[in-house]
C-alpha positions, -999 to +999 in steps of 0.1 A: +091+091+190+072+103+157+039+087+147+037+061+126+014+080+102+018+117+102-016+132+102-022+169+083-056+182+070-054+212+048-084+224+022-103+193+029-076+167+024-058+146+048-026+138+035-014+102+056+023+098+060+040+069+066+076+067+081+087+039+103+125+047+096+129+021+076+101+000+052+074+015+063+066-022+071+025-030+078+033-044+115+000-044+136+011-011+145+014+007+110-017-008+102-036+006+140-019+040+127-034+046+091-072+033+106-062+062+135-058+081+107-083+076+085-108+075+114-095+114+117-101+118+077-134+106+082-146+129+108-128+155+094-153+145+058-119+149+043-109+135+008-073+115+013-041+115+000-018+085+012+021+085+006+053+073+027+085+088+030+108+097+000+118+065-019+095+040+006+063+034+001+057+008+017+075-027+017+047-047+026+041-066+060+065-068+086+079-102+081+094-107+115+064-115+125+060-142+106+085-159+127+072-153+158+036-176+159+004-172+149-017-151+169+000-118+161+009-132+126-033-134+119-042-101+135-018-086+117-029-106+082-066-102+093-059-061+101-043-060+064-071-076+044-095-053+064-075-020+056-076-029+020-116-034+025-119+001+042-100+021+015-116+004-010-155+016+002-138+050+023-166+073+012-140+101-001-116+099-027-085+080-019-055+095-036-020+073-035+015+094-040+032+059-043+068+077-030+093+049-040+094+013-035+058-008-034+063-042-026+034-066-013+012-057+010+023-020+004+016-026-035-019-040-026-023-008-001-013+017-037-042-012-054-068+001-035-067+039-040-088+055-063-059+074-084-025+057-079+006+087-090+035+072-090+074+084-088+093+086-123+121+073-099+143+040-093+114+025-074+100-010-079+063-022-072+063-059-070+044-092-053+072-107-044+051-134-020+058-164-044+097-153-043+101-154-009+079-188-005+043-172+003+011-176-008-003-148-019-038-137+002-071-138-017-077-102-009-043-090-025-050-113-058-088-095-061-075-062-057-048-067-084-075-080-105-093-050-100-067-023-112-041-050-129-040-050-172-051-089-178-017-101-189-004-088-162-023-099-135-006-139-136+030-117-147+024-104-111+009-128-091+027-162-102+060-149-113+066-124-084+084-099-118+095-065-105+082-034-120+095+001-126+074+027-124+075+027-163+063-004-166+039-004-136+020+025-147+016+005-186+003-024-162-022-001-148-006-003-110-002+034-116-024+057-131+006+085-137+038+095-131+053+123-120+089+138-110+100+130-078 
């Protein structure tokens, strides 16, 4: 079967793809993948470019884990909150091609690169954790403060709103967009 996260390092990037098939959920698994990966963009002293498939960035954790007990359910929380740490300090750029739809844990993933390009596409970024009867993690509410406009920040967090890329890049979850 295909990796997780395609791995290709050209010119001193590493450009990290994501494709599960489907969401591009963060299982345990997605989330091993893209520190694999970004181990092998370190070494490599590469800068890095991370994007999913066409029209999926990411749709944020794998929720059927939720229903299946705690223990994977933390690592995999636990493994998220530390991914977000690690792109944060990664000691190269960290470029984000947000490819389509960002939702939760994949829009606090596009939070924590350093330039986030975005689609000009029918995609929509959006916390969606208080929507679906979640509490939204400490670590996904500081990144959003980090990159969010002020007014937007409670929009996002409290109201779970959806955002086109329009609108998400005059919120400052994206820096640009571009065609698809």
């Amino acid at each position: 079967s295909a990796p997780l996260v395609g791995y290709e390092f050209s010119d001193g990037i590493a450009t990290l793809t994501m494709d599960d098939g489907k969401a591009n959920a963060m299982s345990v698994a997605m989330l091993q993948a893209l520190n694999d990966a970004l181990d092998r963009a370190q070494a490599d002293g590469a800068a890095v470019l991370v994007t999913g498939r066409a029209g999926m960035f990411s749709g944020g954790f794998d929720l059927a884990v939720f229903k299946r007990g705690p223990d994977e359910l933390y690592r995999m929380l636990e493994a998220g909150a530390r991914l977000t740490e690690r792109l944060l300090s990664f000691p190269k750029p960290v470029v984000a091609a947000c490819s389509g739809h960002a939702v939760a844990m994949g829009l606090f993933l596009l939070q924590c690169a350093d330039v986030r390009i975005g689609v000009d596409s029918g995609a929509r970024l959006q916390a969606n954790e208080v929507q679906i009867g979640l509490t939204l993690p400490h670590f996904a509410i500081e990144v959003c403060r980090q990159r969010l406009a002020p007014a937007h920040l409670n929009l996002v967090a409290a109201t779970a709103a959806p955002y086109t890329p329009e609108q998400a890049l005059a919120a400052g979850m994206l820096d640009e967009l571009v065609p698809a």
